[in-house]
C-alpha positions in Angstrom: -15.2 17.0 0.1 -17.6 17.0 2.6 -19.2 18.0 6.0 -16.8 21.7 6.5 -15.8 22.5 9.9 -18.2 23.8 12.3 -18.7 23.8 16.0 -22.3 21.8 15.8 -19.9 19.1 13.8 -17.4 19.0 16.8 -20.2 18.7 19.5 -21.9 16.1 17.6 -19.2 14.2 16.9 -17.6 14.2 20.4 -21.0 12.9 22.0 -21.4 10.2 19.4 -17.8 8.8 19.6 -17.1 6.2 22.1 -13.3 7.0 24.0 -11.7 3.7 25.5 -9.1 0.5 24.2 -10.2 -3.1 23.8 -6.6 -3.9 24.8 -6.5 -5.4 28.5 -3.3 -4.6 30.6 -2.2 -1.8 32.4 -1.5 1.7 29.9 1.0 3.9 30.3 -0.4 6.6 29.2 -2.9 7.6 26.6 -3.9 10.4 24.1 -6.6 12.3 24.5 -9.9 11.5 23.3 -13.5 12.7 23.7 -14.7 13.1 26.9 -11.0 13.6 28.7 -9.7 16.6 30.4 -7.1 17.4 27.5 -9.7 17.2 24.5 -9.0 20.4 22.8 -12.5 22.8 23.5 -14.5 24.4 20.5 -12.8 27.0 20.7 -9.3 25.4 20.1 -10.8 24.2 17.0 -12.0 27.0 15.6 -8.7 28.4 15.9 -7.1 25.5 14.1 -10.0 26.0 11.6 -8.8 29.6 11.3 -4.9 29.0 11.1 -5.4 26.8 8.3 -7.6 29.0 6.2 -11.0 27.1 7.0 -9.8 23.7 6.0 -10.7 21.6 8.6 -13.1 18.8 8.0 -15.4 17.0 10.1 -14.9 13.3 8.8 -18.0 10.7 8.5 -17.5 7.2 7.5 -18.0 6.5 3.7 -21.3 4.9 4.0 -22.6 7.9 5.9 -21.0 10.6 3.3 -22.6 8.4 0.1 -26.0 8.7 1.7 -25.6 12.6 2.0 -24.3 12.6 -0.9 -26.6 10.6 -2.5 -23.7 8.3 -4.7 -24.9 5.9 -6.9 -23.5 1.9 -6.9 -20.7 3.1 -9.6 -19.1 5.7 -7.7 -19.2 4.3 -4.2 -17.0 1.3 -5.4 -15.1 3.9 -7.5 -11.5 4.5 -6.4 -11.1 7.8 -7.9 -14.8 9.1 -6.7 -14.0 7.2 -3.0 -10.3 9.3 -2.6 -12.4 12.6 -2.9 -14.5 11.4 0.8 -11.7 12.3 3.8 -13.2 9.4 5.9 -13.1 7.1 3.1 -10.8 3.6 2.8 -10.8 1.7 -0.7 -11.0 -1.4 1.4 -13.4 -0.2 3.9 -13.8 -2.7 6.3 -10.9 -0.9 7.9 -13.3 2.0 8.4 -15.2 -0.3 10.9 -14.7 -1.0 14.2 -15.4 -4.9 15.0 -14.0 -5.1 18.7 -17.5 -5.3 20.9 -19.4 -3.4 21.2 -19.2 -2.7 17.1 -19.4 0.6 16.2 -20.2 0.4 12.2 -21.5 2.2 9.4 -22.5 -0.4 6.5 -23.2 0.6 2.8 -26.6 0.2 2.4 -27.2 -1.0 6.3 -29.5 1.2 8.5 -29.9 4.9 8.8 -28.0 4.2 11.6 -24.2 4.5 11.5 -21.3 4.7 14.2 -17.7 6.4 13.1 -15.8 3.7 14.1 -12.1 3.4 13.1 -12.9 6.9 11.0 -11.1 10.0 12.0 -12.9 12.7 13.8 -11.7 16.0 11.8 -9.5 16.4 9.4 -7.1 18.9 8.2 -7.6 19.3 4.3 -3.8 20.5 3.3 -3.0 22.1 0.0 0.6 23.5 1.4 3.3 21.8 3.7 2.4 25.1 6.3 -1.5 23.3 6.6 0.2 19.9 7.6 2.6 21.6 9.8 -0.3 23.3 11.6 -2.3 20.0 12.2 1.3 18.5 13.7 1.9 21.2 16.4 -1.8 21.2 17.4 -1.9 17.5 18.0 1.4 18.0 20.0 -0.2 20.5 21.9 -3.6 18.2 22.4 -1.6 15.2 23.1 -3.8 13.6 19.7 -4.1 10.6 18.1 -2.8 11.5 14.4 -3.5 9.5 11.0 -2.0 10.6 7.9 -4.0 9.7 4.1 -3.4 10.6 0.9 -5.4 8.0 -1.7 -6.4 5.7 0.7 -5.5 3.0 -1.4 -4.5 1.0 2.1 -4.7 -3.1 2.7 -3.6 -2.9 6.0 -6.1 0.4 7.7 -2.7 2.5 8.5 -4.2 5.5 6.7 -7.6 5.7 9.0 -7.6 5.7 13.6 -9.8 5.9 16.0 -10.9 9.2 17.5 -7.9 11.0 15.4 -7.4 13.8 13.7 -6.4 13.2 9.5 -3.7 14.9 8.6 -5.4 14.3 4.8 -2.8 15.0 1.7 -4.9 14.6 -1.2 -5.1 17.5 -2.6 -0.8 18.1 -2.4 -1.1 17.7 -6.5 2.2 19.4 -7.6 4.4 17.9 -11.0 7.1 18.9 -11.8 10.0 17.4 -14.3 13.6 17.9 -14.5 16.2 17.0 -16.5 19.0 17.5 -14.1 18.0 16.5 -10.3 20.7 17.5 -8.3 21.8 16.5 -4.6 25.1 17.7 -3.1 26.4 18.7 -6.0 25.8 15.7 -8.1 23.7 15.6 -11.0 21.0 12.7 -10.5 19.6 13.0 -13.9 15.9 13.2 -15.2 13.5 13.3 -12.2 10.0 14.0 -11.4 8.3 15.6 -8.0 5.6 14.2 -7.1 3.0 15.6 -4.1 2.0 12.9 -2.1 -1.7 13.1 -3.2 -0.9 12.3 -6.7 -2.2 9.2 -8.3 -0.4 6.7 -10.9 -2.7 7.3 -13.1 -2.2 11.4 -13.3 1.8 10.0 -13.2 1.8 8.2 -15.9 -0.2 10.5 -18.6 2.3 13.7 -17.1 5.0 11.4 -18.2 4.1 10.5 -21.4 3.6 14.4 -22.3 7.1 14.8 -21.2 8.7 11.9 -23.2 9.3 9.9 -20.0 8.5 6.5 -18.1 7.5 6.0 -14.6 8.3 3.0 -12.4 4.9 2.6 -10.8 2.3 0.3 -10.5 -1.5 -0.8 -12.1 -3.7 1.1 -9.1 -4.8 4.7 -10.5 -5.4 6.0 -7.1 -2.0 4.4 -5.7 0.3 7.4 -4.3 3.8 6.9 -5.6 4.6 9.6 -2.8 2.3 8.0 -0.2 3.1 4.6 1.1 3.9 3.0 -2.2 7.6 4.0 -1.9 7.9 3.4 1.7 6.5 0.1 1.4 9.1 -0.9 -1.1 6.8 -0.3 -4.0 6.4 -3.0 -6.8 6.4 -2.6 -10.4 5.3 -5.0 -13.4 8.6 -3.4 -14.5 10.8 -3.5 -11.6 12.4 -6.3 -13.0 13.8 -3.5 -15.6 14.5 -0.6 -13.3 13.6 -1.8 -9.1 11.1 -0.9 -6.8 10.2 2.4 -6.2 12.2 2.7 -3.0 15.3 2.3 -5.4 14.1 5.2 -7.5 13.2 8.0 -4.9 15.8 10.7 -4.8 14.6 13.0 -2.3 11.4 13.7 0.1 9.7 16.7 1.6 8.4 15.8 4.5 6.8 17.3 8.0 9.0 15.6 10.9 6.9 14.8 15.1 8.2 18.3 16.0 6.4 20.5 12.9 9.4 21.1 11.2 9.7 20.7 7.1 12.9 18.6 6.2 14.5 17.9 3.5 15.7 14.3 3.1 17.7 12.6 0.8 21.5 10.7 0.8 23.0 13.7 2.4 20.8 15.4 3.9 18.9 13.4 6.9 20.8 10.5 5.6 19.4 8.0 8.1 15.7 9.0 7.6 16.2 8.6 3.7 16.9 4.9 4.4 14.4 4.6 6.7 11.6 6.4 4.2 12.8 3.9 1.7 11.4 0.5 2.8 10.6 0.9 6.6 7.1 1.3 6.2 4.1 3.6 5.4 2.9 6.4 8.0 5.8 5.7 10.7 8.3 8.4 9.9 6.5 11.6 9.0 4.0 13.6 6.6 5.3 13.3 3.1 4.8 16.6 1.3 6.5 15.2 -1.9 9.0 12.9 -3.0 11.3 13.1 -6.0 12.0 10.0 -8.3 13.7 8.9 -11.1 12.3 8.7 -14.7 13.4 7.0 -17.7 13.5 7.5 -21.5 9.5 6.6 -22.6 9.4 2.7 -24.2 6.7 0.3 -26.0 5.2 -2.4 -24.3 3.6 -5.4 -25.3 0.7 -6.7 -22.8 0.3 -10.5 -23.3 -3.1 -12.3 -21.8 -4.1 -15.7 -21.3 -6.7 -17.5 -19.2 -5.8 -21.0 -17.8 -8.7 -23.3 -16.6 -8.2 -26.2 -15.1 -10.8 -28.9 -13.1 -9.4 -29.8 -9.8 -6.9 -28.6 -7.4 -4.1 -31.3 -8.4 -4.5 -30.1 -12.0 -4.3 -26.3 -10.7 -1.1 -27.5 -8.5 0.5 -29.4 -11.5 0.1 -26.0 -13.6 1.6 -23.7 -11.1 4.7 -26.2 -11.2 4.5 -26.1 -14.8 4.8 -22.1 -14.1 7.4 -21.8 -11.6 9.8 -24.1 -13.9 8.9 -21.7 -16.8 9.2 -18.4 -14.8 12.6 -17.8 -15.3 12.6 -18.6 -19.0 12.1 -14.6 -18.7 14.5 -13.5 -16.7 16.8 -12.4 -20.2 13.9 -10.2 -21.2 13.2 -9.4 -18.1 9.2 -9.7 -17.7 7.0 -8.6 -15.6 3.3 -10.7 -15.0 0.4 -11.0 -12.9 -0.7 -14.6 -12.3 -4.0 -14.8 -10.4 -5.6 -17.8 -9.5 -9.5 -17.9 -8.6 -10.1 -21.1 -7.2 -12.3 -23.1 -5.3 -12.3 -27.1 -4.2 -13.4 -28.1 -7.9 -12.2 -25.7 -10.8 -10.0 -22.8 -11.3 -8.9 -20.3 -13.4 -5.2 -18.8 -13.9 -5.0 -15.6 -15.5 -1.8 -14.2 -16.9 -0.3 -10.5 -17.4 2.9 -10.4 -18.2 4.9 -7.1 -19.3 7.4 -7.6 -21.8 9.7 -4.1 -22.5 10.4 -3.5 -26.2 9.1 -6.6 -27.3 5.9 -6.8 -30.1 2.8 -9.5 -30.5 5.1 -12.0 -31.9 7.9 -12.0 -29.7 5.4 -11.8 -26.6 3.6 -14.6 -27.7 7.1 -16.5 -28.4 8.5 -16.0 -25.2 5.1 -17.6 -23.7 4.6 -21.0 -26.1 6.6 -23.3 -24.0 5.0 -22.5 -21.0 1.3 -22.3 -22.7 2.4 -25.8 -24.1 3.0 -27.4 -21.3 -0.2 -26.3 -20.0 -1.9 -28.0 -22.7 0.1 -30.9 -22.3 -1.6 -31.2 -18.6 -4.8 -30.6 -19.9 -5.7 -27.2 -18.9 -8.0 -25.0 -21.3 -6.5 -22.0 -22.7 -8.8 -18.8 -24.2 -8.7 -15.4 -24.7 -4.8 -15.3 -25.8 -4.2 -11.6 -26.6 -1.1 -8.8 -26.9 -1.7 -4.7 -26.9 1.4 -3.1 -27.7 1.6 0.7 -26.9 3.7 3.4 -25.3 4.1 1.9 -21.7 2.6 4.5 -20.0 -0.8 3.6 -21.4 -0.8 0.1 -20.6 0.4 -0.3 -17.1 -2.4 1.7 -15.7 -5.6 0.9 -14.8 -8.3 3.7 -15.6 -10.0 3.3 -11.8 -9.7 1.1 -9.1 -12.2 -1.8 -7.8 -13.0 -0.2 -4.2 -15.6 -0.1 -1.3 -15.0 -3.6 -0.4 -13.6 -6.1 2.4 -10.6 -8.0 2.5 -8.0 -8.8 4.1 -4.8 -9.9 3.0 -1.6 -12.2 3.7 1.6 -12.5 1.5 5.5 -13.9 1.0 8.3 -13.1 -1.1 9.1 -16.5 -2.6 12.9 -16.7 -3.0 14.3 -17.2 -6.2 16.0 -20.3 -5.1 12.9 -21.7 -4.3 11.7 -21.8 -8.0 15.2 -23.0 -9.0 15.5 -26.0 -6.6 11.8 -26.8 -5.8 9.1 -26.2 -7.9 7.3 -28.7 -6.8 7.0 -27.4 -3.5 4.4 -24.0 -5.3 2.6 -26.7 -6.8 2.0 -28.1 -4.0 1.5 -25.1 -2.3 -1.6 -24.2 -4.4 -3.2 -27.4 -4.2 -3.0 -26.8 -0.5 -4.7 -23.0 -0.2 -7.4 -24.5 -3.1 -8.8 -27.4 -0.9 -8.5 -25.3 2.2 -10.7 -23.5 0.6 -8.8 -20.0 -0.4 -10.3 -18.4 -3.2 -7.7 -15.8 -4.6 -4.1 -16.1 -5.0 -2.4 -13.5 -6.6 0.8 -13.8 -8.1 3.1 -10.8 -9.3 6.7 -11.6 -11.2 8.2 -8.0 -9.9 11.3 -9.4 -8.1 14.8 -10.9 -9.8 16.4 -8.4 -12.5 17.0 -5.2 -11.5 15.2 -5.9 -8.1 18.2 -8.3 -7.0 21.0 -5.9 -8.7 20.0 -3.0 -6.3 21.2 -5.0 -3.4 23.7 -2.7 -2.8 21.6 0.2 -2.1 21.4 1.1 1.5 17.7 1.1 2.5 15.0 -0.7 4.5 13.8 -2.4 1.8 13.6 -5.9 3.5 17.0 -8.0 2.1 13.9 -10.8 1.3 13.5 -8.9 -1.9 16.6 -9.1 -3.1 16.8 -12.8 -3.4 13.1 -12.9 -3.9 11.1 -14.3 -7.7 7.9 -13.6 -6.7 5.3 -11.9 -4.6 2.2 -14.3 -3.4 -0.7 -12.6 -2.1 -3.8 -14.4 -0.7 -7.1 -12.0 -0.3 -10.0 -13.6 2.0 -11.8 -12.1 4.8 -11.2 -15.1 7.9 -8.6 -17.4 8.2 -5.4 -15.7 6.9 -2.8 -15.4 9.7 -3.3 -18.9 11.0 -4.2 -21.3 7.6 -3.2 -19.7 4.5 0.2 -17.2 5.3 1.6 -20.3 7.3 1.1 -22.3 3.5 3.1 -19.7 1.8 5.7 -19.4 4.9 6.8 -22.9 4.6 7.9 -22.8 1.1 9.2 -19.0 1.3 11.9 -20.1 4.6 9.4 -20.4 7.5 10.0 -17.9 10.9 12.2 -16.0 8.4 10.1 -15.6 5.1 9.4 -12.0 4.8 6.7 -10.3 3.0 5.8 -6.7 1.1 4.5 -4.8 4.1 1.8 -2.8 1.8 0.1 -6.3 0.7 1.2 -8.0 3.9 -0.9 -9.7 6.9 -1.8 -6.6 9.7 -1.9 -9.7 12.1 1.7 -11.0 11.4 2.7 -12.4 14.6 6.4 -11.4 14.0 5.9 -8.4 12.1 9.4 -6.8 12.9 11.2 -9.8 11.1 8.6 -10.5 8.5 8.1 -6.5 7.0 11.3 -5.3 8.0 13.9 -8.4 8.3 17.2 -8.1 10.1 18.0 -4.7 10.6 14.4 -3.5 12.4 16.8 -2.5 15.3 18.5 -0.1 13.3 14.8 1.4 12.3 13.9 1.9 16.2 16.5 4.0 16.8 15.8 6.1 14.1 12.6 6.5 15.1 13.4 7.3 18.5 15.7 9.9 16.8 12.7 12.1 14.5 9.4 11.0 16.4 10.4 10.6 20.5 6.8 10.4 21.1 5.4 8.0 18.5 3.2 11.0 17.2 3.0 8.6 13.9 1.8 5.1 14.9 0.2 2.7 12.3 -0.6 -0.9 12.2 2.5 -3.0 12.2 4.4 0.0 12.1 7.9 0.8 13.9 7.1 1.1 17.3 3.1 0.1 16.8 4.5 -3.3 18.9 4.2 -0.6 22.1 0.8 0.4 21.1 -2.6 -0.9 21.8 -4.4 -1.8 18.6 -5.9 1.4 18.4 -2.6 3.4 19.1 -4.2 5.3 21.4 -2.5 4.2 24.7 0.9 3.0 25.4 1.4 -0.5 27.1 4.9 -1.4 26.7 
């Protein structure tokens, strides 16, 4: 925690930051910014610094806070150290701002260093009455507001331009029940969760407690963040759904300041719209209750794949997409990554087997691991770790302080049943175009496809989806590699996990939210009339320059 509030912070900060939009077009009205009429004075700080109990932050980029801080190599692409810095982004080209003239701040660049897309000040809440406080003032101020817990963020809707950070990482309540109950019906064994609490704190509570989370790998990953109102993906969701299926209830700070309560009878429309309709849009998430489960072993099983061209690499992901529902019975969960390039590549393969030991892990993966063989791809380092589940899904830190970008699809179900072939081909494709990651993820089918029924905004796509496909490159996404992807997952109408998803989808409403986005604009316009909460590819974001700071439709 850095850089505390102080009125030489505000006036250096308010001369330093440029106001303005690169979007051209007429705007129909903006917030305020530095330099307007409406920017709140010194003294309107200082008394939000006050109300709050002196918790308001100036925020510098992450660049700028390692140099002051003097972090060494290790901790600036630390996850865990990184979600300690309010202006900080795990991916942090989104902390940049590339529209001309650039205003950047570059690890290890100059001494010179421009805050960009970074929040001005931030409100460091430790209660719901903190967040409450930074909503009213930016009503009052007519602000730009972003809202971060982790900052574990692929698409940059956790840091704006010239806002003010409503900053939830220190909301690090747990507690467990037994008997979570809503109108009078007992829900069973829960957990609450504050929204700055990581998987990896998660998943050791649980284990004290005898119980299983449905989470994923990231440590620094907010289950009551925007993991759940992304949809939320699980190496064993295949077991018990996304984590949109699992929430029971949220806390949350509503556009007008007030604290609701939300769950399937109370705010019954928000609660599907919290579950699905996307990160940031709806509110600030104090906490969020969610299911647990009895605690279970796990075996881990790892492979590498190489293979020496990208027709042997295509001919091997064919060989996989035939095999990947030999584990639908057992009901797996796997990564399958593929680093490429235009001569060689390698596959590696996760995959999650519930209840199962070494033996029967490895068993389950000899046909496919055969076949491989048979095309003449190298295998090595075949392993299993079997453990308590809790301390194998995890990940002890997360890779950060990096670029990417990155594009995805669901790939139906059907697709792997009826045309193999065509993710084979697909593969060969993104290799000689010259894509260097593709990131796989067996988290759909099972228990996924059973929760149909539940009514959320989890896009329908995942429901009849097998797969997840991510690509992660810095150029070239929207318009070469999604469109590779699209045409195998069902073209215009392919849909895609909005946390892991493109932020320049040029039909975001049907891609992230599918069929019933209608339905999630009214209830927008119902809880936040004055898009207070606008992110990138958001509900609503569509009438919002790229910045969200001025209205133009």
């Amino acid at each position: 925690m850095i850089n505390l509030f102080s009125s030489v912070a505000v006036a250096a900060l308010a001369v330093s930051t440029a106001s303005g939009s690169p979007d051209p077009g007429t705007k129909l009205g903006c917030r305020n910014q530095p330099g307007d009429p409406g920017w709140p004075t010194n003294n309107m700080w200082a008394a939000l610094n006050a109300t709050i109990g002196g918790r308001l932050l100036a925020v510098v980029p992450s660049a700028r806070a390692c140099r002051e801080l003097n972090c060494t190599e290790d901790q600036w692409t630390s996850g865990i150290y990184r979600q300690g810095i309010p202006g900080s982004m795990n991916v942090y080209n989104w902390e940049e701002d590339y529209n001309p003239p650039a205003q950047l701040c570059l690890h290890n660049g100059t001494t010179q260093c421009a805050q960009g897309m970074v929040p001005l000040y931030a409100v460091n809440a430790t209660s719901a009455q903190h967040i409450q406080a930074g909503v009213q003032f930016a009503l009052a101020n007519n602000l730009r507001v972003s809202i971060k817990a982790s900052g574990h963020d692929y698409k940059g809707c956790s840091t704006a331009k010239n806002s003010l950070l409503l900053w939830t990482a220190y909301l690090k309540n747990v507690t467990f029940t037994d008997n979570f109950v809503v109108g009078g019906q007992n829900l069973g064994p829960a957990v609450t969760v504050g929204s700055g609490v990581g998987l990896k704190t998660i998943y050791a509570a649980a284990k004290a407690q005898g119980r299983a989370f449905v989470g994923g790998t990231a440590a620094t990953v907010s289950p009551a963040g925007g993991y759940a109102q992304g949809a939320g993906h699980s190496m064993f969701s295949p077991n018990f759904g996304l984590a949109a299926d699992n929430v029971l209830q949220f806390t949350i700070v509503l556009a007008d300041g007030t604290i609701a309560i939300v769950n399937s009878v109370s705010y019954s429309d928000l609660f599907y719209a919290l579950r699905g309709g996307g990160a940031g849009s709806w509110g600030v998430i104090i906490d969020a209750t969610f299911h647990t489960y009895p605690i279970f072993n796990a075996t881990m099983h790892s492979v590498n794949i190489s293979t020496s061209s990208p027709e042997q690499t295509g001919d091997l992901m064919t060989a996989h997409a035939r095999h990947v529902r030999d584990w639908d019975q057992v009901k797996a969960g796997q990564f399958f990554w593929v680093y490429g390039s235009t001569t060689s590549s390698t596959l590696a393969l996760v995959t999650f087997f519930k209840d199962l030991d070494g033996p029967s892990s490895k068993a389950q993966l000899a046909a496919f691991l055969a076949d491989a063989t048979a095309l003449g791809a190298t295998l090595t380092a075949e392993s299993t770790i079997t453990a308590v589940a809790n301390d194998i899904i995890g990940l002890p830190d997360d890779a950060s302080g990096y670029n990417t970008v990155l594009g995805s699809r669901l790939i139906p179900n059907s697709v792997y049943l009826n045309a193999p072939e065509s993710i084979g081909a697909a593969y060969t494709t993104l290799l000689k175009d010259g894509c260097p990651l593709i990131l796989g993820h067996l988290v759909a089918g099972g228990q996924v496809s059973a929760n149909a029924d539940i009514d959320s905004a989890v896009h329908p796509g995942w429901r009849t989806a097998k797969t997840h496909e991510v690509q992660a490159i810095r150029q070239a996404i929207t318009t070469k590699y999604v469109p590779t992807l699209a045409n195998i997952a069902g073209g215009a109408s392919s849909a895609s996990y909005s946390n892991e998803g493109d932020v320049q989808e040029p039909d975001f409403q049907t891609t992230f939210y599918g069929p019933d986005y209608a339905r999630l604009e009214q209830i927008k316009s119902i809880y936040d009339p004055t898009d207070l909460f606008i992110v990138r590819t958001g509900v609503h974001s569509e009438h919002w320059d790229s910045y969200g700071l001025c209205r133009i439709s």
